[in-house]
C-alpha positions as MATLAB code, in Angstrom:
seq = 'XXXXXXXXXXXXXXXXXXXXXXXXXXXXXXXXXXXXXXXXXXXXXXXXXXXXXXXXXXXXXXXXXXXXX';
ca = [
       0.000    0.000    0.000;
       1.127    3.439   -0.385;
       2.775    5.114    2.016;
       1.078    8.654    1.219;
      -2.110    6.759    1.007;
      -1.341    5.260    4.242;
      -0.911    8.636    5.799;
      -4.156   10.210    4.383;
      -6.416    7.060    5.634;
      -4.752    7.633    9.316;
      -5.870   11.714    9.135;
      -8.878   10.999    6.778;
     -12.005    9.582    8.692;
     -13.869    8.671    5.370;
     -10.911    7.368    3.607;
      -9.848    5.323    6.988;
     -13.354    3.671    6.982;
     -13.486    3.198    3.055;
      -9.454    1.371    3.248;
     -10.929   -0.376    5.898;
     -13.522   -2.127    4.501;
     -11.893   -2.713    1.642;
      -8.697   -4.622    3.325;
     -11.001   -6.442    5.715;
     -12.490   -7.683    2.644;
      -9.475   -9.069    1.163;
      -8.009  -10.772    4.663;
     -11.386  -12.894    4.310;
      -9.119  -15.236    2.659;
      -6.607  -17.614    5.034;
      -4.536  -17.249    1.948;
      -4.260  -13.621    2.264;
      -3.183  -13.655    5.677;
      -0.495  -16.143    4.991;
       0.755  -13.767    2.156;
       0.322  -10.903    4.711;
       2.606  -12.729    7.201;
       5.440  -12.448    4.822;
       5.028   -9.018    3.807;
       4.079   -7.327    7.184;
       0.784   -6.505    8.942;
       2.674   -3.019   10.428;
       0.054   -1.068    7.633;
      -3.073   -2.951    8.765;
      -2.348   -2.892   12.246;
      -1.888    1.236   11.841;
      -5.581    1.306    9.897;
      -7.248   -1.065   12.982;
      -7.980   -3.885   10.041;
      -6.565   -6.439   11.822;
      -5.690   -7.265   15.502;
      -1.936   -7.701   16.925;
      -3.540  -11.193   17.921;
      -5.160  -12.187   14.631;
      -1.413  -10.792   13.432;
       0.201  -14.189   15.610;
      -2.234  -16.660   14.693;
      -1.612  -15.924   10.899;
       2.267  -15.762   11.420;
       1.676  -19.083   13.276;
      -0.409  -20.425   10.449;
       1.839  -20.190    8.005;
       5.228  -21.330   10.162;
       3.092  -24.273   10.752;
       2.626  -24.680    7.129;
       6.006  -24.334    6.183;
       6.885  -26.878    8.643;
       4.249  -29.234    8.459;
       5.823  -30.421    4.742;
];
């Protein structure tokens, strides 16, 4: 995501709710939050999409995936 972007959505009530709903919408995927846990969840965790917990249990997911093989 865009840092400037980024910025805007934390000053920006209506583009904070907007980015919201449209990342919580993508995370309804497991995959996404496996591809998530290799790129970082710092951005989501700034817009309050996703929870420092829900942040573990996908890192988890996907160690235990990588693992598992």
């Amino acid at each position: 995501m865009n840092a400037a972007y980024v910025l805007e959505a934390l000053h920006d009530e209506e583009v904070l709710a907007r980015t919201r709903d449209a990342m919580a919408q993508g995370r309804a995927q497991t995959e996404t939050d496996l591809l998530l846990a290799l790129t970082g969840f710092a951005t989501l965790i700034e817009l309050r999409v996703i929870d420092p917990q829900d942040v573990l249990k996908a890192v988890d997911q996907h160690l235990d995936r990588l693992f598992d093989q």
